[in-house]
N, CA, C and O atoms as a MOPAC input file, in Angstrom:
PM7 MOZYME 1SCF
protein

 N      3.12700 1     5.98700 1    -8.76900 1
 C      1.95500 1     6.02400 1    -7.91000 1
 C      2.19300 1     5.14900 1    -6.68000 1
 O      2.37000 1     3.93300 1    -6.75500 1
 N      2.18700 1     5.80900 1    -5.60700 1
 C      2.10600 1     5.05700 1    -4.17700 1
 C      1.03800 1     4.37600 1    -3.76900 1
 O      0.04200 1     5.02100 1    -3.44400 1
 N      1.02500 1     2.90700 1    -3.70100 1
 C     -0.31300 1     2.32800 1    -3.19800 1
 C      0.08000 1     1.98200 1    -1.76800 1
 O     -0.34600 1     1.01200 1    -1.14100 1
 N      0.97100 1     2.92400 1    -1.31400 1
 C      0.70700 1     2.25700 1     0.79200 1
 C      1.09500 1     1.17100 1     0.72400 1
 O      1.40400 1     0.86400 1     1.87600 1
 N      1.34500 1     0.09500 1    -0.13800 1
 C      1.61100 1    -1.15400 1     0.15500 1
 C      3.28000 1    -1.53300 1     0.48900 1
 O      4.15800 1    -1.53400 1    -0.37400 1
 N      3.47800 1    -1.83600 1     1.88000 1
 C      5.15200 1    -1.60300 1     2.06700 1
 C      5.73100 1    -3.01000 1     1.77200 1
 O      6.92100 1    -3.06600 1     1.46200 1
 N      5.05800 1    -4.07000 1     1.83300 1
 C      5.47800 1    -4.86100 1     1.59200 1
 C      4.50400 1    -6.64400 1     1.83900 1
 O      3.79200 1    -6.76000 1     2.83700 1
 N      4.60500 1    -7.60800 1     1.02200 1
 C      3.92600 1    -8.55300 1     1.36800 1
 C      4.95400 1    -9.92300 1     1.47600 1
 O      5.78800 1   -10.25300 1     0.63300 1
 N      4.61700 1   -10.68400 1     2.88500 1
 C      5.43900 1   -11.69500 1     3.12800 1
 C      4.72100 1   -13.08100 1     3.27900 1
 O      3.81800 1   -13.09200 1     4.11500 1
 N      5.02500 1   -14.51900 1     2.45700 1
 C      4.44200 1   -15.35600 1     2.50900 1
 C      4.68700 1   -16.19400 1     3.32200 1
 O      5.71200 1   -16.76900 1     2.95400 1
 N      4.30500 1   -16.61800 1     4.28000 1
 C      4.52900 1   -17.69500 1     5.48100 1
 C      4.18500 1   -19.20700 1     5.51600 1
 O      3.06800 1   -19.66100 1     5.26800 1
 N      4.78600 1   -19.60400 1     5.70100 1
 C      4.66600 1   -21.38200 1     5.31700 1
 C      4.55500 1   -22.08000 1     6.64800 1
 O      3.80300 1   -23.04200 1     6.80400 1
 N      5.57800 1   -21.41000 1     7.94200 1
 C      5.18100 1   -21.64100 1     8.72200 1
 C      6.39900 1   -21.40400 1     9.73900 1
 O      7.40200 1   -20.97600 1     9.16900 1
 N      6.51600 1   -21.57500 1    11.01100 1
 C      7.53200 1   -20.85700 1    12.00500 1
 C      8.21700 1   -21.94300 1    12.70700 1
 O      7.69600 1   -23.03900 1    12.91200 1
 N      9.63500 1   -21.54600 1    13.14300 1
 C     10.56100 1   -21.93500 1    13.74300 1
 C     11.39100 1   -21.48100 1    14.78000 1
 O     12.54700 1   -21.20300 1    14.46300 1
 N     10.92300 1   -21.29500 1    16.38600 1
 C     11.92700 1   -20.35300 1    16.68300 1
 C     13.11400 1   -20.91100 1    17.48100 1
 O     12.87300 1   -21.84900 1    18.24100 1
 N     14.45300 1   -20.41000 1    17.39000 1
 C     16.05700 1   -21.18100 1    17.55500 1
 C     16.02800 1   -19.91100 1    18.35000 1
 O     15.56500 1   -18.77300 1    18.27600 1
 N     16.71700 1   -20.62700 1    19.11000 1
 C     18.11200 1   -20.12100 1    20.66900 1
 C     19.01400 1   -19.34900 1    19.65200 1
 O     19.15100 1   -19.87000 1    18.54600 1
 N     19.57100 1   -18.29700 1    19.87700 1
 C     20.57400 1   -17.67300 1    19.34100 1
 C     21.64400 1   -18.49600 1    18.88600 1
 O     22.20800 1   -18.40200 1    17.79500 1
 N     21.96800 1   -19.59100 1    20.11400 1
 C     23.29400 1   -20.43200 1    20.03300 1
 C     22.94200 1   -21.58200 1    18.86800 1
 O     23.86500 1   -22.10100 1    18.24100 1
 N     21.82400 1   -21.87200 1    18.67000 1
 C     21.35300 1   -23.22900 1    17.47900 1
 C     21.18600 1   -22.22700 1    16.25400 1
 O     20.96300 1   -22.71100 1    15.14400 1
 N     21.24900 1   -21.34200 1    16.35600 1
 C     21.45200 1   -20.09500 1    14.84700 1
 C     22.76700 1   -20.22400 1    14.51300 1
 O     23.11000 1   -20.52900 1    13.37100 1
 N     23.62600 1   -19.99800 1    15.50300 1
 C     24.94600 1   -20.02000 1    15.46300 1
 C     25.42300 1   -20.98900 1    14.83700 1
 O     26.19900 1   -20.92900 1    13.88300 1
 N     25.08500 1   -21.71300 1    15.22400 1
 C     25.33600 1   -23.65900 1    14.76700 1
 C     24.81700 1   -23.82900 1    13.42800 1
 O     25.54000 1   -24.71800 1    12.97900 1
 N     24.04800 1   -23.52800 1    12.58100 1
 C     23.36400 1   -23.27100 1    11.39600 1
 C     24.55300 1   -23.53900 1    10.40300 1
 O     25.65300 1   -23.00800 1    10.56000 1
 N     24.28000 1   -24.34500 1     9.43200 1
 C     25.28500 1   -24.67700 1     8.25700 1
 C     24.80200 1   -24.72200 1     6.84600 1
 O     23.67100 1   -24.31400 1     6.57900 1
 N     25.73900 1   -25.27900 1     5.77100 1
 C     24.89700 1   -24.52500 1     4.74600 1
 C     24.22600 1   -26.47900 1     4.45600 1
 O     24.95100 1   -27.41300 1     4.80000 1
 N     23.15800 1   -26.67200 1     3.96600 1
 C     22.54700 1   -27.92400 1     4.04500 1
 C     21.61100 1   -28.36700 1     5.31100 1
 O     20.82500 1   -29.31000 1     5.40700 1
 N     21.95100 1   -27.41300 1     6.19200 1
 C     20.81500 1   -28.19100 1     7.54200 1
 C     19.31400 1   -27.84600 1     7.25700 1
 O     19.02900 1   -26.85500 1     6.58500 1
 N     18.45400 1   -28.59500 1     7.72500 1
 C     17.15400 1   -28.66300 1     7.34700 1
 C     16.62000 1   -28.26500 1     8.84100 1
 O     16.86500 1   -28.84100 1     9.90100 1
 N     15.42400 1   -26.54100 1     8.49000 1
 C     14.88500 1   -26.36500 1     9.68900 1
 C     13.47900 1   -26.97300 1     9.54800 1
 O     12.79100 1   -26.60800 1     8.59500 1
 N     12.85700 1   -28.14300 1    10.68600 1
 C     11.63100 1   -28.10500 1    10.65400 1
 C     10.73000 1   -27.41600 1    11.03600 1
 O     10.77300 1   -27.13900 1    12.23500 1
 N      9.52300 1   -26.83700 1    10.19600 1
 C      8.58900 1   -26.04100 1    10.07400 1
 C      7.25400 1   -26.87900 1    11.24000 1
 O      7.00900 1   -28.05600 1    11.50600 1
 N      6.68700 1   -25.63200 1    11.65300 1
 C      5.55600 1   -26.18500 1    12.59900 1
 C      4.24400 1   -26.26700 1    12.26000 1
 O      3.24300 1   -26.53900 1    12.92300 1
 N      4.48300 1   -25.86700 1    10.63700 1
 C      3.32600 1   -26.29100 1     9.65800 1
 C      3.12000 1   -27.80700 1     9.13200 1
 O      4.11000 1   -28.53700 1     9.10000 1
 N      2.15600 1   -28.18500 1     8.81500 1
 C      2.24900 1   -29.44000 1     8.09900 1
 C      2.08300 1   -29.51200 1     6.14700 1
 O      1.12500 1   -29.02300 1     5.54900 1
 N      3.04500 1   -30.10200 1     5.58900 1
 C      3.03800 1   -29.38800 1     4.55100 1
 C      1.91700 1   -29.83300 1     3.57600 1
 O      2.26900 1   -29.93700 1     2.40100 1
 N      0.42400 1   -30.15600 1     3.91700 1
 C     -0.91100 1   -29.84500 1     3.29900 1
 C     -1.53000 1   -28.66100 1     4.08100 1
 O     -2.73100 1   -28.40800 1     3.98600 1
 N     -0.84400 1   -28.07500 1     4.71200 1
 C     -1.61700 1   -26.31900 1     5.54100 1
 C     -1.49100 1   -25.27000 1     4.49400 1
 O     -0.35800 1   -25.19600 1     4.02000 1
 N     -2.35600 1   -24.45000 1     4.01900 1
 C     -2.39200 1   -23.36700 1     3.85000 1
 C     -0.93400 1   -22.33800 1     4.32800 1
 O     -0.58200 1   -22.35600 1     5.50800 1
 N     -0.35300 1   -21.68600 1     3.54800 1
 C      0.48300 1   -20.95000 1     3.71300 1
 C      0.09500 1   -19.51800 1     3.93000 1
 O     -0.55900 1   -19.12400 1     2.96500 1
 N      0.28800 1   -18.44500 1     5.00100 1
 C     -0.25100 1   -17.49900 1     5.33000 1
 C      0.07100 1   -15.93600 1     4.38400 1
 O      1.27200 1   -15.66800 1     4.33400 1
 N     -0.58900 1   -15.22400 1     3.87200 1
 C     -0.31500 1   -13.65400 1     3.10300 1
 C     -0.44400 1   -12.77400 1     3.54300 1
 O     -1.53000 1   -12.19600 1     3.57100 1
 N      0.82700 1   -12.24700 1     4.15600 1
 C      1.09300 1   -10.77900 1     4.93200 1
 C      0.84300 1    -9.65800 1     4.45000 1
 O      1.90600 1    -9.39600 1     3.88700 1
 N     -0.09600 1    -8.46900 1     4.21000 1
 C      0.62100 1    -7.81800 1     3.91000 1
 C      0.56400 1    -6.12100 1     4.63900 1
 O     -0.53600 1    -5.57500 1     4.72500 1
 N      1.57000 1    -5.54300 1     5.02800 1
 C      2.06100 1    -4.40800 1     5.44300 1
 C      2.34800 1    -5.16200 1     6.74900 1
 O      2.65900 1    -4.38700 1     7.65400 1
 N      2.33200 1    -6.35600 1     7.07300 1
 C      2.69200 1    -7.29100 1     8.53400 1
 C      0.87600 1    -7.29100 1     8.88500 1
 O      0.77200 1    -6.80700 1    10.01300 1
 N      0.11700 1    -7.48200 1     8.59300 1
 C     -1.14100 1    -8.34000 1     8.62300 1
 C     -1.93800 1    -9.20300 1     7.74200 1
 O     -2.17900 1    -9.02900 1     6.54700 1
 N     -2.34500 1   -10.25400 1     8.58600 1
 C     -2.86900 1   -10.93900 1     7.90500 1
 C     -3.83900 1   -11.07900 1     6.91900 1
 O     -4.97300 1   -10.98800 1     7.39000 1
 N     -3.79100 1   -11.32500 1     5.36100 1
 C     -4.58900 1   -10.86800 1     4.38500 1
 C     -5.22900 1   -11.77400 1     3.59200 1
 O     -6.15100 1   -11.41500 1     2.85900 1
 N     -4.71800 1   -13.31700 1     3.66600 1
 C     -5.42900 1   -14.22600 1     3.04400 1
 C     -4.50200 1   -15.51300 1     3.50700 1
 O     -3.52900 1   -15.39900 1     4.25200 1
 N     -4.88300 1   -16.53300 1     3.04100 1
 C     -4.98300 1   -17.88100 1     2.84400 1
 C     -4.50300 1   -18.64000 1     1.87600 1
 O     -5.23900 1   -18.64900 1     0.89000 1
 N     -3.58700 1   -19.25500 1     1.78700 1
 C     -3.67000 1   -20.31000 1     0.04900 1
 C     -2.93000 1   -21.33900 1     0.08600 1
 O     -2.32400 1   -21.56300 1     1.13300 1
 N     -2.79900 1   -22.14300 1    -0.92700 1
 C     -2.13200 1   -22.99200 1    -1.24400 1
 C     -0.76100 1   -23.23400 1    -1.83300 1
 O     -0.91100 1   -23.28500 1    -3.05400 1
 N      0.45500 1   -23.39800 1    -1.52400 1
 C      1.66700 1   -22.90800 1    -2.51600 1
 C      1.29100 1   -24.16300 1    -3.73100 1
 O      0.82300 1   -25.29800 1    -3.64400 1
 N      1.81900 1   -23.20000 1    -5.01600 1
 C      1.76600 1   -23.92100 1    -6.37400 1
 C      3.09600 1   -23.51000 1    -6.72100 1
 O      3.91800 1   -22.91500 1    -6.02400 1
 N      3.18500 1   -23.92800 1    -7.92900 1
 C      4.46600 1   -24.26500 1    -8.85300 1
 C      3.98900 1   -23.55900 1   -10.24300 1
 O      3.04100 1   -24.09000 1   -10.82300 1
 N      4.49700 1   -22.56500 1   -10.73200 1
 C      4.10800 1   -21.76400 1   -11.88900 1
 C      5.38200 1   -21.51200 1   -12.76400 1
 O      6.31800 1   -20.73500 1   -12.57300 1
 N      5.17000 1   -22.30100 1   -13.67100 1
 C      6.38600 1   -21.86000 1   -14.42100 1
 C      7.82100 1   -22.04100 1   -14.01300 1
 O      8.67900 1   -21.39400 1   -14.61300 1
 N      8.21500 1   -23.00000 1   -12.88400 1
 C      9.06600 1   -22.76700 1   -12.40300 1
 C      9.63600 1   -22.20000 1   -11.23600 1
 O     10.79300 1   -22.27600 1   -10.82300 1
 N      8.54700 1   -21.56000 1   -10.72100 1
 C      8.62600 1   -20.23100 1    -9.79700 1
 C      7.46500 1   -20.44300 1    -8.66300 1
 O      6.33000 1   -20.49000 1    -9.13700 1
 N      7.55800 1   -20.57000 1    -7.32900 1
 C      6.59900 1   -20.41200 1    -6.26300 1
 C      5.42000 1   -19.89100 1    -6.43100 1
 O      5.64400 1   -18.78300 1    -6.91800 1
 N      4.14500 1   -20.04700 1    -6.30300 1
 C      3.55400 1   -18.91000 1    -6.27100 1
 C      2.62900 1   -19.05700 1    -5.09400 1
 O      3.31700 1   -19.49700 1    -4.17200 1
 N      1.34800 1   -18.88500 1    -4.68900 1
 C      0.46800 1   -18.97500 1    -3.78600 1
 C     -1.36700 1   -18.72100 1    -4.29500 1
 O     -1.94400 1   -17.65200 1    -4.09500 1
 N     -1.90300 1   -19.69400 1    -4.82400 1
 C     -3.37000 1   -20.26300 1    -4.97900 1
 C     -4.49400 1   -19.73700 1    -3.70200 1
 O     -4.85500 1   -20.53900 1    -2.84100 1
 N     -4.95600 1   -18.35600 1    -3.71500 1
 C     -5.68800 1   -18.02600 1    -2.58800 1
 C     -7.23500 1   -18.58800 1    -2.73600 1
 O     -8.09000 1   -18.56100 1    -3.62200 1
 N     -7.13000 1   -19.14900 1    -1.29400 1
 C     -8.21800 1   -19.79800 1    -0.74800 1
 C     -9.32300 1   -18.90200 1    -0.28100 1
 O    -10.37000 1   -18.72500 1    -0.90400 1
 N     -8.89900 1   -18.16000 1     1.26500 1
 C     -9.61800 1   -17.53900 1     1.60000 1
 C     -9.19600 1   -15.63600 1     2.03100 1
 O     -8.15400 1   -15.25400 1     2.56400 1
 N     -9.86000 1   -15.14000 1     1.78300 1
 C     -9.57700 1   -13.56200 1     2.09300 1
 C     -9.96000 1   -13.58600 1     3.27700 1
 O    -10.96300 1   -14.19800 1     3.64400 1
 N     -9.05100 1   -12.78100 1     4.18300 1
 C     -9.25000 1   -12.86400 1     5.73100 1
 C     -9.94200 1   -11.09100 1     5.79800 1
 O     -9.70700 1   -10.19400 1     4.98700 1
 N    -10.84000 1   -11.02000 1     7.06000 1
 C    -11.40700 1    -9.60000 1     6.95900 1
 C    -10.71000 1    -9.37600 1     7.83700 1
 O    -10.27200 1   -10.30200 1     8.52100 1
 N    -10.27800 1    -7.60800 1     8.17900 1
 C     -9.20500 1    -6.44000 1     8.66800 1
 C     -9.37300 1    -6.92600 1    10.24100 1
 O     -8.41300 1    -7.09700 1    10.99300 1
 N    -11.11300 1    -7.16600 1    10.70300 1
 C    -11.07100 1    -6.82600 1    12.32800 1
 C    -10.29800 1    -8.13900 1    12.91600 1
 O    -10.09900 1    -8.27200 1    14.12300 1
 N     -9.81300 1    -9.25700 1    11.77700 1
 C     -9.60700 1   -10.81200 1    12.35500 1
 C     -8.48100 1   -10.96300 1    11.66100 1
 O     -8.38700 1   -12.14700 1    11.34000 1
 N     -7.46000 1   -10.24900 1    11.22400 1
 C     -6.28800 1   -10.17600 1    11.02100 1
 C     -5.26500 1   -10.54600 1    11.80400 1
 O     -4.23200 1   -11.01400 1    11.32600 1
 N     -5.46000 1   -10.36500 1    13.13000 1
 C     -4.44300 1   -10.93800 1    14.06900 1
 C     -2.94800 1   -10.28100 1    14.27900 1
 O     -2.98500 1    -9.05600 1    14.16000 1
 N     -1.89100 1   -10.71100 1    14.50900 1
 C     -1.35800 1   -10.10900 1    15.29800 1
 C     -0.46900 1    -9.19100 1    14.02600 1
 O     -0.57100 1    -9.37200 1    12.81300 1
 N      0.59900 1    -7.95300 1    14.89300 1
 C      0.95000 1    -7.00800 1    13.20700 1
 C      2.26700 1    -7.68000 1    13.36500 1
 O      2.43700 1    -7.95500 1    14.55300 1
 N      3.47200 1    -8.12600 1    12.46000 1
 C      4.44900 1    -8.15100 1    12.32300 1
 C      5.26500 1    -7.28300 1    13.41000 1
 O      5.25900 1    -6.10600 1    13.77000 1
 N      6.37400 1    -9.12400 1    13.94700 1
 C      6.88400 1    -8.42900 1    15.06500 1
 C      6.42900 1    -8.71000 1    16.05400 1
 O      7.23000 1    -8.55900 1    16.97600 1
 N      4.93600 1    -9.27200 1    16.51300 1
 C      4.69800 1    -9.82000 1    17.98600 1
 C      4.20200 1   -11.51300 1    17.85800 1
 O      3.85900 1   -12.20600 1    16.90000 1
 N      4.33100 1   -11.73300 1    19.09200 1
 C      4.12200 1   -12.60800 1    19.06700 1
 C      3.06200 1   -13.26000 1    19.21300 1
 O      2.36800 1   -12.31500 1    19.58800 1
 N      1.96700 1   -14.63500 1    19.22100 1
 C      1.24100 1   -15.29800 1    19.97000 1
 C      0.99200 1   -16.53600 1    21.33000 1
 O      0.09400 1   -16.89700 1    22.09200 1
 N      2.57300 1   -16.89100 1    20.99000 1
 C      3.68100 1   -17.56700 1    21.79700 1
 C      3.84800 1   -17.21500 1    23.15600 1
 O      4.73300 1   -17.74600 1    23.82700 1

């Protein structure tokens, strides 16, 4: 059964690098995030915005504690553009 759903991506928060500081990228370097890490982490899904939460620790495994459900008309931008 197809539920339309292509895919959901969890966002913690953004970083954007010069091609040439990508380049430079090693295995151990630490990118800083422009989140602060008590922010809400963002829930994509099909590339819009769908909720709100908290990252938790389940078993071992990431998960995400939703806060708030965001409504369709205040979704914001679709995967792929920018606000920048």
């Amino acid at each position: 059964m197809d539920t339309g759903v292509r895919g959901v991506r969890i966002e913690f928060g953004r970083r954007w690098l010069a091609a040439e500081d990508v380049s430079r990228m090693d295995v151990g370097d630490v990118l800083e995030l422009d989140a602060d890490s008590l922010d809400c982490v963002d829930v994509y899904v099909d590339g819009r915005l769908h909720a709100r939460g908290e990252p938790v620790v389940v078993e071992g495994s990431f998960g995400v504690r939703v806060q708030e459900l965001i409504a369709s008309s205040t979704a914001g931008p679709q995967e792929g553009t920018s606000t920048e």
